[in-house]
C-alpha positions as CSV (number, residue, x, y, z in Angstrom):
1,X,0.0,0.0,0.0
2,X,1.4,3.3,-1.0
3,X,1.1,6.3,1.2
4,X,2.1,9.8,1.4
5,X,3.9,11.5,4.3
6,X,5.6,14.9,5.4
7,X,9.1,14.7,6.7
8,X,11.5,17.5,8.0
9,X,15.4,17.6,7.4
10,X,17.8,19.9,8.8
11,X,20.5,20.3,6.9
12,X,23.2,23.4,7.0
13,X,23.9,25.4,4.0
14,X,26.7,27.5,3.4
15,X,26.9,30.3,1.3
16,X,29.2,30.3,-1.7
17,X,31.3,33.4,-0.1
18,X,31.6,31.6,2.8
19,X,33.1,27.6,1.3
20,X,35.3,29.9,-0.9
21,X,36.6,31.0,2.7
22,X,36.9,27.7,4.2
23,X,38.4,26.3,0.3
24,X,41.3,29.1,0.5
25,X,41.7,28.8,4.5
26,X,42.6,24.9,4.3
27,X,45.0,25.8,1.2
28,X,48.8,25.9,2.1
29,X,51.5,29.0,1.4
30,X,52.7,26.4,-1.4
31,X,49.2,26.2,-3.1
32,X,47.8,29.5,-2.5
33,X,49.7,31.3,-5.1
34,X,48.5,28.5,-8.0
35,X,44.9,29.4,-6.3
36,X,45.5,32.9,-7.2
37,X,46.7,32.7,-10.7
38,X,43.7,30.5,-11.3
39,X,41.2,32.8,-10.3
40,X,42.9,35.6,-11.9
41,X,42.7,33.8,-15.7
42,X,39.1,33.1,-15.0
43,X,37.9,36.2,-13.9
44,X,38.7,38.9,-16.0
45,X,37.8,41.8,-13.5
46,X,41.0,41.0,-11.3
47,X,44.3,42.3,-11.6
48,X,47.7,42.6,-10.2
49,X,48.9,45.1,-8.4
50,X,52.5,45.5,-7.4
51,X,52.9,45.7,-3.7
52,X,55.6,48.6,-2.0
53,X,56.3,47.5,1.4
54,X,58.5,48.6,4.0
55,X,61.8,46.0,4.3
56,X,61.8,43.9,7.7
57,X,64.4,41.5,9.3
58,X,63.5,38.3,9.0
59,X,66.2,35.9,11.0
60,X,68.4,33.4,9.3
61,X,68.4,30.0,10.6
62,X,71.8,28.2,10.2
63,X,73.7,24.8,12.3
64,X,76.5,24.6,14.3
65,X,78.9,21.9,13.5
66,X,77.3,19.5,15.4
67,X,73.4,20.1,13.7
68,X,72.3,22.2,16.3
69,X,70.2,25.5,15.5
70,X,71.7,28.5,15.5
71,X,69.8,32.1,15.0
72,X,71.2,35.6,13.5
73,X,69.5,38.5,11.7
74,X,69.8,38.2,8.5
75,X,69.9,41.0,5.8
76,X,67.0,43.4,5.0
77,X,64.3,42.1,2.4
78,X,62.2,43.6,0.4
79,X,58.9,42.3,-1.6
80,X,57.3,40.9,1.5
81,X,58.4,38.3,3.5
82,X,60.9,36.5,1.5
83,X,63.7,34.5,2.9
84,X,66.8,34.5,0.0
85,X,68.0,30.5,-0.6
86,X,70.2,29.3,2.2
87,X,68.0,30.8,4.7
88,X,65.1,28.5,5.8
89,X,65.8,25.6,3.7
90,X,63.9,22.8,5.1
91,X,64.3,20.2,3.1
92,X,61.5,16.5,4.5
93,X,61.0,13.2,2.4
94,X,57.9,14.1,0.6
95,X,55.2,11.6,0.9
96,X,53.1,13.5,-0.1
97,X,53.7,14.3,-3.6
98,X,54.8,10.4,-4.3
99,X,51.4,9.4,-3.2
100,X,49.3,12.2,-5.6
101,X,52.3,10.4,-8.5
102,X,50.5,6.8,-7.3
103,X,47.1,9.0,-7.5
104,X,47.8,10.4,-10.7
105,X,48.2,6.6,-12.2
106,X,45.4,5.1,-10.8
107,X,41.7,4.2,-12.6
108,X,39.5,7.0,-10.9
109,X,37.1,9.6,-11.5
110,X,37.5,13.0,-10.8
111,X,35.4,12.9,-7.7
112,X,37.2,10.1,-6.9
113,X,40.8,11.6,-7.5
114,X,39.5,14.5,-5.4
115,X,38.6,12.2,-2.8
116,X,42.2,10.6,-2.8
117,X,43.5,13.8,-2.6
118,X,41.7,14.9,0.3
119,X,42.9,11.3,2.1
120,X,46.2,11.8,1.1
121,X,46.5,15.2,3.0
122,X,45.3,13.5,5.8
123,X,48.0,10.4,6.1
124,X,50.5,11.9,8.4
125,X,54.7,11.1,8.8
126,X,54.2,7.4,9.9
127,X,51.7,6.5,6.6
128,X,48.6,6.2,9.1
129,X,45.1,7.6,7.8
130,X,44.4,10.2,10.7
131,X,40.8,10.5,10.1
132,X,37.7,8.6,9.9
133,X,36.1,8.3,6.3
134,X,33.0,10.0,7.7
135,X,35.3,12.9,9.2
136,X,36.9,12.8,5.3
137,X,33.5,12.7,3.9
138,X,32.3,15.9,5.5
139,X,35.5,17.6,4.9
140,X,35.0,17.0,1.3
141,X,31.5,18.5,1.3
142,X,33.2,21.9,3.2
143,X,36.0,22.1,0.5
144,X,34.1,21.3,-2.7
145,X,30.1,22.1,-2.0
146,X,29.7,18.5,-3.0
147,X,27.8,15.7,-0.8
148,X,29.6,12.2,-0.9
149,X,29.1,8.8,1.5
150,X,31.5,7.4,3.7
151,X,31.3,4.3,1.1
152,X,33.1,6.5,-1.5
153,X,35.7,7.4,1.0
154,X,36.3,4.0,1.9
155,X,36.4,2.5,-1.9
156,X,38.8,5.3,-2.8
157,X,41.0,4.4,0.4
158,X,41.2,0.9,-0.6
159,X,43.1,2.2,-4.0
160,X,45.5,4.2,-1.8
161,X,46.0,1.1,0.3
162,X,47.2,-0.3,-2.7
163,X,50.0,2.0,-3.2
164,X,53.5,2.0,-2.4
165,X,54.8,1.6,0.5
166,X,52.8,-1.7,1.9
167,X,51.3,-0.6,5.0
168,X,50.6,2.6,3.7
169,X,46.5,4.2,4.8
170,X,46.3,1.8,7.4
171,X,44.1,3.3,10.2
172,X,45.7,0.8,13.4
173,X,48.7,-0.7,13.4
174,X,46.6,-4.3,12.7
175,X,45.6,-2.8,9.6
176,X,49.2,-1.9,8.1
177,X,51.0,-5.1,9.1
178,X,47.7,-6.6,6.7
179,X,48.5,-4.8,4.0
180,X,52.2,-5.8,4.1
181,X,51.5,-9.7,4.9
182,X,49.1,-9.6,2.0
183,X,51.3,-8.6,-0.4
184,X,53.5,-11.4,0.3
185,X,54.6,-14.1,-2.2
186,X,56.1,-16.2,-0.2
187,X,55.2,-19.5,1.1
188,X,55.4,-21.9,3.6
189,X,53.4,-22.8,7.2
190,X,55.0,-20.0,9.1
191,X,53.7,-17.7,6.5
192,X,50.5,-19.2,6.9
193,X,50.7,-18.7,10.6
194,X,52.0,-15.1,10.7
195,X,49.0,-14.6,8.2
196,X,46.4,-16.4,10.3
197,X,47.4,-13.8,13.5
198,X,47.5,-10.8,11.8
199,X,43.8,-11.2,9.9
200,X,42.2,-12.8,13.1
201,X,41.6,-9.8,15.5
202,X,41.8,-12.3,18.4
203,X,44.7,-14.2,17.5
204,X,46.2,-10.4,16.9
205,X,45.2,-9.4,20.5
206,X,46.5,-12.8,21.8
207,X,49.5,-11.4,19.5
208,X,50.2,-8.3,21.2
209,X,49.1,-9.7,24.6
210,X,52.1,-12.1,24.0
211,X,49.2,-14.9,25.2
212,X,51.4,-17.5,23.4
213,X,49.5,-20.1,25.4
214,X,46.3,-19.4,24.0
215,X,47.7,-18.9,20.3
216,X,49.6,-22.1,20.2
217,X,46.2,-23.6,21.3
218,X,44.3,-22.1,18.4
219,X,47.1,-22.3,16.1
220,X,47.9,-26.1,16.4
221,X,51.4,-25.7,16.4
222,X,54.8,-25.9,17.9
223,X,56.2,-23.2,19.7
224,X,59.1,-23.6,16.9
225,X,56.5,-23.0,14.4
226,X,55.3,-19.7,16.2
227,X,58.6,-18.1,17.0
228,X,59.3,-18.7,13.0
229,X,55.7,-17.1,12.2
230,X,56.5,-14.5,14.6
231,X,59.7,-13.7,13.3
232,X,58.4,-12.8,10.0
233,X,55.9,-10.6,11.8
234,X,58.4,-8.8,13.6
235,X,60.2,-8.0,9.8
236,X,56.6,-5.9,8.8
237,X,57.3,-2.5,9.4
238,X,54.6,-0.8,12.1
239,X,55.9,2.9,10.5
240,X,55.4,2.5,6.3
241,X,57.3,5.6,6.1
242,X,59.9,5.0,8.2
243,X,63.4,3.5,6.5
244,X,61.9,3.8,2.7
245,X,64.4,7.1,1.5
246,X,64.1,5.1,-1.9
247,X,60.8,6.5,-1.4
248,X,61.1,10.2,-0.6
249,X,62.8,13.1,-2.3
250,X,64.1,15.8,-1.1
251,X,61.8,18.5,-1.6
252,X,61.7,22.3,-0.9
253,X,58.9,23.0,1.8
254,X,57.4,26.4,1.5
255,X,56.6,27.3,5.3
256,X,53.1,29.0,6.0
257,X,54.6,30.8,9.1
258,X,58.2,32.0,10.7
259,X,58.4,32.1,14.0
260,X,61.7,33.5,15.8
261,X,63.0,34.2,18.9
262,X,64.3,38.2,18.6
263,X,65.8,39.2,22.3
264,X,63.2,37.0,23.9
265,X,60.3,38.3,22.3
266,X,59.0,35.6,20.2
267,X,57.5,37.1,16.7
268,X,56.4,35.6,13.4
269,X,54.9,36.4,10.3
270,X,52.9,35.5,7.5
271,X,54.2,33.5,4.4
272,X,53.4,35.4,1.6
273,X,54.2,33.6,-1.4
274,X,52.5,36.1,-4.2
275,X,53.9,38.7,-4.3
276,X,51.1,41.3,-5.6
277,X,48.4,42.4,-4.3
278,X,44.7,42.6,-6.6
279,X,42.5,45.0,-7.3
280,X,39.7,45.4,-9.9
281,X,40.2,46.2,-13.3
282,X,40.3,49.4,-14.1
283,X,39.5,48.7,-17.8
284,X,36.2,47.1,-17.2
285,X,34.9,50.0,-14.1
286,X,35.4,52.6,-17.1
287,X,33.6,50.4,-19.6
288,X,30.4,49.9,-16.8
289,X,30.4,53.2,-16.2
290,X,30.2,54.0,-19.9
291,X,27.7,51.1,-20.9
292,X,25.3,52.5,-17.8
293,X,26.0,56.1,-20.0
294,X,24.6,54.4,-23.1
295,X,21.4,53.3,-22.8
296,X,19.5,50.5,-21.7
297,X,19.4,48.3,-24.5
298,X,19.3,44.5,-24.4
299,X,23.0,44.4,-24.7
300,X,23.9,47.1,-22.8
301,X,22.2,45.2,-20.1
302,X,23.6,41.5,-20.6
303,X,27.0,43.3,-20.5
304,X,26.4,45.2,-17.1
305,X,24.9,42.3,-15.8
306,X,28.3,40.2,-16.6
307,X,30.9,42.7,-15.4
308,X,28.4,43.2,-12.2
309,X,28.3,39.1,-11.7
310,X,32.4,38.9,-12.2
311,X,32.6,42.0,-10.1
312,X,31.1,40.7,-7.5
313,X,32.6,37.5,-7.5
314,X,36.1,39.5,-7.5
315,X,35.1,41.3,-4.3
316,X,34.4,38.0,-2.5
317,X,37.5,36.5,-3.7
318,X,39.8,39.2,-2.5
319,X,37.5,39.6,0.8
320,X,37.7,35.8,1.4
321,X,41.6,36.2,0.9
322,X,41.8,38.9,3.4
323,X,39.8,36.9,5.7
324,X,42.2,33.9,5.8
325,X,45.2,36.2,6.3
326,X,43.2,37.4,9.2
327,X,41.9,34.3,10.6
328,X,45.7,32.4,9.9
329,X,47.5,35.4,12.2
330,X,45.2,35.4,14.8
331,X,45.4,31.9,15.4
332,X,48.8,31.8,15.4
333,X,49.4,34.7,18.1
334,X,47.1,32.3,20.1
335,X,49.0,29.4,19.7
336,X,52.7,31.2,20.4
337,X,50.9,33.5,23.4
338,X,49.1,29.9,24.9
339,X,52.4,28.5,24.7
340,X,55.1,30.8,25.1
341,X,57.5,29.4,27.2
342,X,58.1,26.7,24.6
343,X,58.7,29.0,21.8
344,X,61.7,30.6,23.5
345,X,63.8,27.3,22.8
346,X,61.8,24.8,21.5
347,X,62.0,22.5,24.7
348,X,59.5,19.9,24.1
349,X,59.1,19.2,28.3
350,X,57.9,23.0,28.3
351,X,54.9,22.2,25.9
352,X,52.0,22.6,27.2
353,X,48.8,20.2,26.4
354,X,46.5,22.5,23.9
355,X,44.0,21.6,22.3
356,X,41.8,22.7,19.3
357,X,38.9,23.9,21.5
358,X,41.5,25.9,23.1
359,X,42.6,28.4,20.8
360,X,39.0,28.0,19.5
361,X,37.9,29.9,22.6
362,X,41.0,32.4,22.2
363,X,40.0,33.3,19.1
364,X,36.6,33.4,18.5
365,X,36.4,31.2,15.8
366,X,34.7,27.1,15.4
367,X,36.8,24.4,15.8
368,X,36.1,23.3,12.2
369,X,38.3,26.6,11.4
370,X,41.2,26.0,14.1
371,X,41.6,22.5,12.2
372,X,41.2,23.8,8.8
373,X,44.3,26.4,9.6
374,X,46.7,23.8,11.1
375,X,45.7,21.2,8.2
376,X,49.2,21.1,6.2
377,X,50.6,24.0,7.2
378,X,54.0,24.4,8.2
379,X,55.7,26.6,11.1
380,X,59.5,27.2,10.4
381,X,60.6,27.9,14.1
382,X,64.4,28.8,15.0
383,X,64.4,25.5,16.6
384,X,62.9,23.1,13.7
385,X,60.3,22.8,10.8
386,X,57.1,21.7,12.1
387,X,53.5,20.8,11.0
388,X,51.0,23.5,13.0
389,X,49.1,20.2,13.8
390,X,52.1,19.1,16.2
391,X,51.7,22.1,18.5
392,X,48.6,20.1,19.6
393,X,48.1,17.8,21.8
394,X,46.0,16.2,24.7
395,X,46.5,16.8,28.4
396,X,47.9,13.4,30.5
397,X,47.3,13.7,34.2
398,X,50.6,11.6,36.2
399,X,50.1,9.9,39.4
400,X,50.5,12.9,41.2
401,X,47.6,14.9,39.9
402,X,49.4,17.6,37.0
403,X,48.9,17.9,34.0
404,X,51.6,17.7,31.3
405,X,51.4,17.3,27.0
406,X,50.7,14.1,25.6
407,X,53.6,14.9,23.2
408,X,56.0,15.5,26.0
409,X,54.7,11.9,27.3
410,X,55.6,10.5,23.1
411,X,59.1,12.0,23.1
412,X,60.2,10.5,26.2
413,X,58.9,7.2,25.7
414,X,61.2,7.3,22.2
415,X,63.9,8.5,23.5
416,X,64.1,5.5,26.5
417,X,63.2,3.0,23.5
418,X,65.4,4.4,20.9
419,X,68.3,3.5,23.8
420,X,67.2,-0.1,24.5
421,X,69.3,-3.2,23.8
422,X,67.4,-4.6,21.3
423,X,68.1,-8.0,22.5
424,X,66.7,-7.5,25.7
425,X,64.1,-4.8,24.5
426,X,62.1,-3.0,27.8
427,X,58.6,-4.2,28.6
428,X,56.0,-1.7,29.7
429,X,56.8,-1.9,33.2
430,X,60.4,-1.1,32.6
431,X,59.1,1.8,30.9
432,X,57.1,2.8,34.0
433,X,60.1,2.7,35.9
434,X,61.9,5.1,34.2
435,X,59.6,8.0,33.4
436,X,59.2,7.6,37.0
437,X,63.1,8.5,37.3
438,X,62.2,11.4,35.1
439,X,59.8,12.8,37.0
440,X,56.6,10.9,34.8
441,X,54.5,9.2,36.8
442,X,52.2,7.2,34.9
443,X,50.2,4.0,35.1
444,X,51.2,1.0,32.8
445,X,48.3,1.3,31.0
446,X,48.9,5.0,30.4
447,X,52.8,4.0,28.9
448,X,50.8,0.7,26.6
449,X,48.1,3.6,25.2
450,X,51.2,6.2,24.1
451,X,53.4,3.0,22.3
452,X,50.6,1.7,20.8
453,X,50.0,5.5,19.1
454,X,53.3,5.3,18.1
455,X,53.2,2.1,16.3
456,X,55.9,1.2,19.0
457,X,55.3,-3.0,18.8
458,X,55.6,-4.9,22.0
459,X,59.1,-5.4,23.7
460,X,58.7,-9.0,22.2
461,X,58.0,-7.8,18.7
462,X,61.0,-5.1,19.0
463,X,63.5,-7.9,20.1
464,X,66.4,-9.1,17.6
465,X,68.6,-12.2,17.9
466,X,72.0,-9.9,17.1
């Protein structure tokens, strides 16, 4: 029986001035001035305009002979903020660009490519997907006015998965060691074994648990068999990106933001990678003001009506432009005044736990905005190069009640690992014990939860025989 009904759906709308916004906001120094030029050749009411500004000392970064940072003023510079070559060079394995070459290759349609690109941007150092496909799918929609379904995300991200190197869009550190053992070719029971853990989600947990009892009773082997099938486990790579230079390629980074430390005053500015300023045509204003002069026939009217429409669309342009220069400073003066005392040197134990929300509230502005500005962007500091989205992180309470950065937390758990004899690797208790000697007092569980977001295996997966 068919039958007719009234439903309602709230849905948001935004207006086109205001996704052109959010489109030129999420765009990187390195992409803005190809975003320019673009809208420039379509639109022919905007124009260049040389800029005159005042020179300013920008401070040259340079190392000391043994790789440590070392700050100066360098020369006066004209034509905005420009460092000259030498100064700033900040050279990172792009992963980026070799993924968009795999993209590039692969069978996909435009929405589709558009799609990979916007799941590419989101894979950070270690080759982990940082997102959820819903979280991609409405990101998509804010950056190109277009609805798509989680579904698309996730057929798109199975192509990526597909790329070079294996492991690489995984979401869990399960994931990416079954994308490398899948890839395989070779053969044999321990391969069948290591195979058999990795795509069972309880033999994995049994895995990481090092329950060997319980595998070796699911398995059906000897403990022979296992150490052989976890050997081969072991010689997956938990980091896809990590120890792959064949990969990368040393590539010029084009930093969004400098920050420097000038007599203890930390300042910064505003990467400003075209040059010119725009303005509207002066060609076309006299030729509206003379068609309004001539009459008001048909195609007096069409023509007004088409230097109005690109007119308008030229104001929003260079309005939404000046917005993001707006919106880009005043976040950053949030993020160097909420954490000041780690700009003056970098010291990652002086970092304090912010989060988005945070300089949300400081600034006025949605989170949706803080984490379209620290979406690849890049801060070139007088201590380092660094991805805005580093500066973040959550707030871990220690046993004795404070509160210190989840980062802070990270680096010292690497640092006690990176020093580990690898034969007799330290478990998580071991790890306990010495953040405790640093001052870190944290539960075991607290230690297992930071590894694990590493991709830091299990002291039995990080042991070697030599």
């Amino acid at each position: 029986m068919v039958s007719n009904s009234l439903t309602t759906k709230m849905q948001q709308k935004f207006a086109p001035s205001q996704i052109q916004y959010m489109k030129l906001l999420q765009l990187p120094s390195s992409q803005l001035e190809d975003r320019i030029k673009e809208e420039i050749e379509k639109n022919p009411l905007l124009e260049e305009e040389e800029k005159k500004e005042e020179p300013i000392e920008i401070p040259r970064v340079k190392t000391d002979t043994n790789g440590r940072v070392r700050t100066k003023n360098a020369e006066k510079k004209t034509e905005g903020f420009k460092a000259d070559p030498g100064s700033f060079n900040a050279f990172e394995a792009s992963m980026y660009d070799n993924l968009m070459e795999q993209l590039g290759f692969a069978d996909l349609t435009e929405t589709e490519f558009e799609i990979g690109k916007e799941i590419i941007g989101n894979i950070n150092e270690n080759g982990y997907l940082t997102r959820s496909t819903d979280a991609i799918a409405d990101d998509f929609y804010f950056s190109h006015s277009e609805e798509i379904s989680a579904n698309q995300v996730e057929k798109v991200l199975k192509e990526i998965q597909g790329f070079d190197p294996a492991g690489v869009g995984a979401r869990d550190l399960n994931e990416c060691l079954t994308l490398q053992i899948q890839r395989t070719r070779l053969k044999g029971k321990e391969i069948d074994l290591a195979k058999k853990i990795i795509l069972n989600p309880n033999l994995f947990e049994y895995f990481k648990n090092k329950q060997y009892v319980q595998l070796l009773a699911k398995l059906s082997c000897s403990e022979e068999e296992l150490e052989k099938a976890e050997s081969i486990i072991r010689q997956l790579n938990p980091k896809p990106f990590s120890g792959n230079e064949g990969v990368y390629e040393n590539l010029y980074i084009t930093p969004d933001f400098y920050i420097w430390n000038n007599d203890g005053k930390i300042e910064f500015q505003l990467t400003k990678p075209f040059n010119k300023s725009l303005k509207l045509s002066s060609h076309y204003l006299n030729m509206l003001e003379d068609l309004k002069q001539n009459g008001n026939t048909r195609d007096n009217k069409q023509a007004i009506a088409f230097i109005k429409e690109r007119m308008d669309s030229a104001n929003e342009f260079m309005t939404a432009l000046a917005r993001r220069d707006d919106t880009l400073n005043s976040v950053m003066a949030a993020i160097i005044k909420f954490n000041y005392v780690y700009f003056l040197d970098g010291d990652i134990d002086k970092l304090k736990p912010m989060r988005l929300v945070d300089i949300a509230q400081m600034t006025g502005n949605d989170i949706s905005t803080i984490s379209r500005v620290a979406s690849n962007k890049y801060a070139q500091t007088h201590f380092g190069l660094f991805l805005l989205k580093k500066f973040f992180s959550n707030a871990v309470e220690d046993g004795e009640g404070n509160q210190i950065s989840s980062d802070t937390v990270k680096n010292a758990i690497e640092k006690i690992i990176a020093k580990e004899n690898k034969q007799k690797p330290y478990t998580d208790d071991k790890i306990v014990e010495m953040l405790k000697a640093e001052g870190y007092v944290l539960a075991r569980r607290t230690v297992a939860k930071y590894r694990d977001l590493l991709h830091i295996p299990v002291a039995r997966l990080r042991k070697t025989i030599k």
